[in-house]
C-alpha positions in Angstrom: 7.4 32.5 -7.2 4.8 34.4 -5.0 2.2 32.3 -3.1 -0.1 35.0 -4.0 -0.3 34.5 -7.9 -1.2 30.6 -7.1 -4.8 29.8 -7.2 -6.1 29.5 -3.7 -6.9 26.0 -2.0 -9.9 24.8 -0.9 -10.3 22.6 1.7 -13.5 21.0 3.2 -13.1 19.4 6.6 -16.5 17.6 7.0 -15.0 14.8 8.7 -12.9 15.2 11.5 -10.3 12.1 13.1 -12.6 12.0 15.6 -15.7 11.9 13.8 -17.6 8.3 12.5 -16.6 8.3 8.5 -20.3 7.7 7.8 -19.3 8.0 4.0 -16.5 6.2 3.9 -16.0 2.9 2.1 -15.5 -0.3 4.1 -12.1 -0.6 5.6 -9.4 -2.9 4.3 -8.2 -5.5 6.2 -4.4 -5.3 7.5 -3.6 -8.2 5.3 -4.3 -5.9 2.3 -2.6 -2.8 3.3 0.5 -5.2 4.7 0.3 -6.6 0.6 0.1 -3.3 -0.7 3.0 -1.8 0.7 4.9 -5.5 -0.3 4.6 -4.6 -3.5 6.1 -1.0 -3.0 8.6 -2.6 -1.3 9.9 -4.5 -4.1 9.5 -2.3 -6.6 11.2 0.3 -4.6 14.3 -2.4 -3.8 14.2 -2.5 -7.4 14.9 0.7 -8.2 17.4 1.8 -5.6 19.9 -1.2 -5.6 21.0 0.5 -9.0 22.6 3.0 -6.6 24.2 0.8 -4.0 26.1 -1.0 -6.9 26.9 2.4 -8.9 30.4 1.8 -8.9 30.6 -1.5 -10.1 27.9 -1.0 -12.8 30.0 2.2 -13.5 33.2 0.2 -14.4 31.1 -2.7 -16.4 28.9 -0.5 -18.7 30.3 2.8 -18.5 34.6 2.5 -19.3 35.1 6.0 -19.2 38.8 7.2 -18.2 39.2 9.1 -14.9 38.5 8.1 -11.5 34.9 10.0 -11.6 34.4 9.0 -15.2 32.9 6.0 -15.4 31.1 6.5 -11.9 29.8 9.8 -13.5 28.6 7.8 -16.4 26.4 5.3 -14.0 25.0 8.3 -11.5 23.6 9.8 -14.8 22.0 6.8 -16.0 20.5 6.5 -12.5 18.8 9.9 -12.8 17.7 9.1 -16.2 15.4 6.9 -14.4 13.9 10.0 -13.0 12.7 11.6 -15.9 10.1 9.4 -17.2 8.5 9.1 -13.5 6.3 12.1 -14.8 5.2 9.9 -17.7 4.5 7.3 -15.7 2.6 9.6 -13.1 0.8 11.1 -15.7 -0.2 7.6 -17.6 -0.4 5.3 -14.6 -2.0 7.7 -12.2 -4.7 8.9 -14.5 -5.5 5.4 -15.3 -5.4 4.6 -11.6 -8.6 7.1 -11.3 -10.1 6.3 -14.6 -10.2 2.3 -14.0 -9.2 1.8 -10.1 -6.5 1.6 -7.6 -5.8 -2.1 -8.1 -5.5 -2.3 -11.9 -2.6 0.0 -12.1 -0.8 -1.5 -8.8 -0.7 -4.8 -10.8 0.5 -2.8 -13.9 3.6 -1.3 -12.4 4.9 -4.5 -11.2 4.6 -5.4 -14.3 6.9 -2.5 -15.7 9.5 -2.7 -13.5 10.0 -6.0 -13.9 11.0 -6.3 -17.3 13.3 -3.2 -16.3 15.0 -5.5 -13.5 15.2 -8.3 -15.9 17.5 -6.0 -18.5 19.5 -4.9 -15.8 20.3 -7.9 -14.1 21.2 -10.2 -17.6 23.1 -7.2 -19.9 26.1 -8.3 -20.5 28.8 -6.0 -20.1 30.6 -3.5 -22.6 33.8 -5.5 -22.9 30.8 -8.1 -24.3 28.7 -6.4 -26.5 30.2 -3.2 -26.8 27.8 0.0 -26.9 24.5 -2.2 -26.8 25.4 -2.6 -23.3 25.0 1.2 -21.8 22.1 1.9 -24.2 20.1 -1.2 -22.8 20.5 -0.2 -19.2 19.8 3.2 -19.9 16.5 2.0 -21.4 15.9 0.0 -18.6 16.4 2.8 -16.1 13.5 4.5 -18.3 11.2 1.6 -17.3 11.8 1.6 -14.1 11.6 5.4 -13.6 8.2 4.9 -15.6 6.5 2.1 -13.5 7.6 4.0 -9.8 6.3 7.4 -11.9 2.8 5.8 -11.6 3.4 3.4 -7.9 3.1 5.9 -5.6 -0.4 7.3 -6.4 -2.2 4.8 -7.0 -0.5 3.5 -3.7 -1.1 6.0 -1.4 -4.7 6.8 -2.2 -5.7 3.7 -1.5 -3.7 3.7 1.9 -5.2 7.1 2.5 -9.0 6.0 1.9 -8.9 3.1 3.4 -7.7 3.7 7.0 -10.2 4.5 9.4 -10.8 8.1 10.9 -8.1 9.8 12.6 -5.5 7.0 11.6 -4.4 8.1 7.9 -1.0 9.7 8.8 0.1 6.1 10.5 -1.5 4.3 7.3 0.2 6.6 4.7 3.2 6.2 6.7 3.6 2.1 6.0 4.0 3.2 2.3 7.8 5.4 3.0 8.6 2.1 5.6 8.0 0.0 3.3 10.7 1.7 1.4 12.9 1.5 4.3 12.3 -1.9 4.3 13.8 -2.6 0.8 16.7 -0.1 1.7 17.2 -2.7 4.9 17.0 -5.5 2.4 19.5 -4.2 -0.1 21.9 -3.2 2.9 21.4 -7.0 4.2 22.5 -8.2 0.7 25.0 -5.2 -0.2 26.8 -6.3 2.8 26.4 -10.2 3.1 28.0 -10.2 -0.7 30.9 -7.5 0.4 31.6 -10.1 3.4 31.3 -13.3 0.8 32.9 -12.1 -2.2 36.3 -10.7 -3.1 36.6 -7.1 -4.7 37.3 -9.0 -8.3 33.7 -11.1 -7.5 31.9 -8.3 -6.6 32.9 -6.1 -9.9 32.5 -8.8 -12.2 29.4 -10.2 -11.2 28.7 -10.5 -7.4 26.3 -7.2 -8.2 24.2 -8.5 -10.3 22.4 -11.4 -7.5 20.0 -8.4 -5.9 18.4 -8.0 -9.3 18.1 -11.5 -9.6 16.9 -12.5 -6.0 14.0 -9.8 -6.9 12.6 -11.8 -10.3 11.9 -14.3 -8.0 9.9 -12.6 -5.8 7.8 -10.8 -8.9 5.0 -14.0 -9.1 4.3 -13.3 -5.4 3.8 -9.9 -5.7 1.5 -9.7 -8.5 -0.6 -12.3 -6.5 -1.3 -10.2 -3.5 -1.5 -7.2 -5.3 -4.5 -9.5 -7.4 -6.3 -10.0 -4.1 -6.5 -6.3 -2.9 -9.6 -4.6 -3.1 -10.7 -1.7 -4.9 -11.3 1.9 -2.6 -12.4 4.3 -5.2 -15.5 4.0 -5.3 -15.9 5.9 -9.1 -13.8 3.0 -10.9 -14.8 3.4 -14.1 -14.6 7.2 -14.6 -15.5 7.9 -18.3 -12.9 11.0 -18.7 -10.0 10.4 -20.7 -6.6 10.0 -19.1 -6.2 13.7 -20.4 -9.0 15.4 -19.2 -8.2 14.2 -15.6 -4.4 15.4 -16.1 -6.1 18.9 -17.0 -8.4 19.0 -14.5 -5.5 18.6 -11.7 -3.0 21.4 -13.5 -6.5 23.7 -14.0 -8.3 23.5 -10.8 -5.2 22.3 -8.0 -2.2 23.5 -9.6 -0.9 25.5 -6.5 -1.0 22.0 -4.4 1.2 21.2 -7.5 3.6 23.7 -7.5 4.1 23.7 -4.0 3.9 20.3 -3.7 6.7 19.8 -5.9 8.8 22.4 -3.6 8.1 20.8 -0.6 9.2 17.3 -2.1 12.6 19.1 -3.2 14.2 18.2 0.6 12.5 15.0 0.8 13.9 13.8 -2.7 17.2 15.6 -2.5 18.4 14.0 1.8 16.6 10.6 0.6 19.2 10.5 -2.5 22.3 11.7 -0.5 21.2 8.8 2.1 21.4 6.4 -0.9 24.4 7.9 -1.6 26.3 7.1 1.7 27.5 4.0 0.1 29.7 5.2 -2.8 30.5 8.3 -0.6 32.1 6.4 2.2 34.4 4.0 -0.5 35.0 6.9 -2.8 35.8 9.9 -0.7 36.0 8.6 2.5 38.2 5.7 0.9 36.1 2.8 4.0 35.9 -0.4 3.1 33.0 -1.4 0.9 31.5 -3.6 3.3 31.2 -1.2 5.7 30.1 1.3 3.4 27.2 -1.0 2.8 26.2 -0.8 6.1 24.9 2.3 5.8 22.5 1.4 3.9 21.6 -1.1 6.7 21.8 1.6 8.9 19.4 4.3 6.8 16.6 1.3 5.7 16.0 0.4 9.4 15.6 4.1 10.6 13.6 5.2 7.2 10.7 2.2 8.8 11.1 3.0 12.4 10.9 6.4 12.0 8.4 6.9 8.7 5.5 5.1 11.7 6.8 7.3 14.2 6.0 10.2 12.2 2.8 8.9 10.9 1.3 8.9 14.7 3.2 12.3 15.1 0.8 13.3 12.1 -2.3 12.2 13.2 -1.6 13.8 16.9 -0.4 16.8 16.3 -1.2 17.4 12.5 0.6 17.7 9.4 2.4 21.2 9.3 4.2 20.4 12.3 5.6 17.1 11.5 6.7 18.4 7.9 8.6 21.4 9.5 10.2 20.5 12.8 12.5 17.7 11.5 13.0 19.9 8.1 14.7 22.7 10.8 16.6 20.0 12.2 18.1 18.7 9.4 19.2 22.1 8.1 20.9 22.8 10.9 22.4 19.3 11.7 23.5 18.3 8.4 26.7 20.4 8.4 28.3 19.6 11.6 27.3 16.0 11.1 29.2 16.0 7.6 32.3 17.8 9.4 32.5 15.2 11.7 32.3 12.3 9.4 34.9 14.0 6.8 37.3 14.6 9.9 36.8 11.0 11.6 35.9 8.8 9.2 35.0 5.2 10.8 31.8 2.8 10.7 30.8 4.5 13.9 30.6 8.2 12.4 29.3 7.1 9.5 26.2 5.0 11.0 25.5 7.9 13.2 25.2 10.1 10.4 23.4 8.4 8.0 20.5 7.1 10.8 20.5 11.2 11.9 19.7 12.0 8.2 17.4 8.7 7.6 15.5 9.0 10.6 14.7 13.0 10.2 13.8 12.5 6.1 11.5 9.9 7.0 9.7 11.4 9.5 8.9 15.0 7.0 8.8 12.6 4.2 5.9 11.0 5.6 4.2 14.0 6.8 4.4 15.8 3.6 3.3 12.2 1.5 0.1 12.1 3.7 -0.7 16.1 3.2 -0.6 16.4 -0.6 -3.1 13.8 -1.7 -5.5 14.9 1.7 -6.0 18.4 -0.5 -6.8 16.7 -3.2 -10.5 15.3 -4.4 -10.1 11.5 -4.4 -11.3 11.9 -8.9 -8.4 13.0 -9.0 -6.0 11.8 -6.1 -3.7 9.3 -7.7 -3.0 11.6 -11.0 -2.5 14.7 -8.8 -0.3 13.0 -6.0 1.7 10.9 -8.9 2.5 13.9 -10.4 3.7 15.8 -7.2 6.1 12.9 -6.3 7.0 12.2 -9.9 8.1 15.7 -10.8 9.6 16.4 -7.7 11.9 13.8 -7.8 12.9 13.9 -11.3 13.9 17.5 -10.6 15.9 17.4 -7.9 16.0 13.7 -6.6 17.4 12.3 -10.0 19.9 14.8 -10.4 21.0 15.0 -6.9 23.8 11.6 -7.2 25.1 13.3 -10.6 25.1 16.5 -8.7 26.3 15.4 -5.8 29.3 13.5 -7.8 30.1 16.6 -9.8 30.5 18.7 -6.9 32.8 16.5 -5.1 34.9 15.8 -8.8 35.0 20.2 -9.1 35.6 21.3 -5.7 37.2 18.7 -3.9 35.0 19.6 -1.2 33.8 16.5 0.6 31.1 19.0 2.6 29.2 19.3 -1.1 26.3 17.1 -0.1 26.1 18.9 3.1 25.5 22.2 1.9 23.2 20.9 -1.2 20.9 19.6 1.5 20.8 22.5 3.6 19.9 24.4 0.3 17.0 22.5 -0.3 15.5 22.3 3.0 15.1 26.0 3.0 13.0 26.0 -0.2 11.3 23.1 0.8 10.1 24.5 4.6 9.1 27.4 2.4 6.8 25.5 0.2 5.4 22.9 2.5 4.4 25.9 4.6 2.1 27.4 2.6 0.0 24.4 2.0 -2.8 24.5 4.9 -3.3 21.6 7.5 -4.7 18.9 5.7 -5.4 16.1 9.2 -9.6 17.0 9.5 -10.0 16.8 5.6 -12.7 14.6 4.6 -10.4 12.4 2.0 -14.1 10.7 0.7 -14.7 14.1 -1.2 
């Protein structure tokens, strides 16, 4: 597609980092933003534990024959997850901009937990026979649904509530808090690998993550209760449908390249997640330390997600977005050779914090940028829909993908050269949206 036969982007920059946000609302306390990103948090630990456990949850609910079958089987109902995120962006972020920030925060918790509930008590197929698969799958839906419609209500309210100058480093609490759940899962993957033998763990030593999470549900809907509202035009008389047609009529080449640009992000974030079956199916490690990667990838996706937040409100957007983009393209290759040709838990460790750290630090940068170009009417719809889409596209296809590849070719460098495929599109895209950091967001 030619950038030229996109409708062109305006951008107003009446407010400047450095400039007093005279028309901005009052800030948020710390407390809030800290029980806003909680919330993420859990719902993103939710949704990605599915893939730390995909082999086990492959051989309970999925018996198909072949040593990819049933693995295949789970991958796919992972990505299935994906596809109604753009429901849920579409729904959940139009009502997010019709009624508020904080009404649809609460509602997605909401969502996903019944989702973790089915997931967590299913029995298996040897139980209940093909009930089993087609519940999960319909879980899966629910969850893709409620984190379809998380992230922009999320991030707007992040965005317009930090003070001038400081929105990149605000923004970026919402893809560490997602690290944070990755740590969390790694803590658990790990401590249960350690605790339980390979018979446990298969049988039902996988199910305690979704479990621990329930509990944690009551807490979150509490703090997400006490948050207060930041868009100021609440209770926005258009339907859900007329704000979904305003962003694909007036901003739909922030969408398309939006979506583009979120290709990389999506695609290295899902290989990360990944790591885990990789190492015990190709690379034949232990399980235990295969779930230290995911130890490995959740503390480098928080350090480095607020490292590139400040990066972002230093030396702008563009740069942040592109310069780790480059170096992941050209990295991920010789990393991968090295890990294929000496596997251990050192190699792998290094690899996946070299591919955490540099996806965090563009993933933040290009969260931050979308929603800046966007008016804050229409914020939450436009930026759910740029994340939703763009990882339903290519993030929730990448595992399947990804598993295919390795099952066809027999070519353990497959997730190598998928990334480096992506990244090129996506440094294409994401540089031919304009620099977003003296946008006034109150617009």
């Amino acid at each position: 597609m030619n950038a030229t036969t996109l409708p062109s982007i305006e951008v107003q920059t009446a407010i400047r980092p450095s400039e007093p946000a005279s028309a901005a609302p009052a800030r948020i306390s710390r407390k809030a933003v800290a029980a806003a990103v909680a919330g993420n948090a859990l719902e993103f630990y939710d949704f990605v534990i599915y893939a730390y456990f995909a082999v086990y949850i492959g051989r309970t609910f999925f018996p198909v024959g072949g040593e990819f079958g049933s693995l295949l089987a789970a991958v796919a109902t992972f990505g299935v997850g994906f596809f109604t995120r753009p429901l849920g962006g579409v729904l959940i972020g139009a009502f997010a901009d019709k009624a508020g920030r904080k009404p649809a925060m609460i509602l997605t918790v909401a969502l996903i937990t019944v989702g973790t509930l089915g997931m967590a008590a299913t029995p298996g197929y040897a139980s209940i026979g093909i009930a089993a698969p087609v519940i999960v799958v319909f879980c899966r839906l629910l969850q893709g649904l409620a984190l379809g419609g998380e992230v922009g209500p999320a991030t707007a309210l992040l965005i317009e509530a930090a003070p001038a100058g400081r929105r990149g480093f605000y923004s970026s609490w919402q893809i560490a808090s997602q690290g944070l759940a990755v740590a969390v899962g790694g803590c658990l993957g790990v401590g249960l690998s350690l605790a339980l033998s390979p018979e446990q763990l298969a049988s039902w030593g996988w199910r305690v993550p979704f479990l621990l999470s329930l509990a944690l549900v009551p807490i979150a809907i509490y703090i997400r209760r006490s948050l207060p509202e930041t868009h100021g035009q609440g209770n926005d008389e258009r339907s859900g449908a007329a704000i979904v047609g305003s962003v694909f009529r007036e901003h739909r080449r922030i969408l398309v390249l939006g979506v583009l640009a979120t290709a990389s992000t999506a695609v290295a974030s899902q290989v990360g997640n990944y790591m885990v079956t990789y190492a015990v199916q190709v690379l034949k490690l232990p399980a235990a330390v295969a779930q230290g990667s995911v130890l490995m990838g959740g503390l480098m996706t928080f350090f480095f997600a607020l490292v590139g937040g400040l990066l972002c409100d230093r030396y702008g957007r563009r740069v942040v977005n592109a310069l780790p983009r480059l170096a992941l393209l050209v990295l991920i290759v010789p990393l991968f050779m090295w890990l294929t040709g000496t596997p251990s838990i050192a190699t792998l460790l290094i690899v996946t914090a070299v591919l955490a750290s540099l996806t965090a630090m563009f993933g933040t940068a290009g969260l931050v940028q979308v929603p800046e170009l966007l008016p804050i009417a229409v914020r939450s719809t436009g930026l759910s829909l740029v994340y939703a889409i763009g990882t339903s596209i290519f993030g929730g296809t990448t595992q399947f993908v990804v598993t295919w590849l390795l099952a066809v070719t027999k070519n353990p460098m497959a997730p190598a050269w998928y990334v480096v495929v992506m990244s090129a599109i996506s440094i294409w895209a994401m540089w031919m949206l304009p620099e977003s950091r003296d946008v006034d967001v109150q617009r």
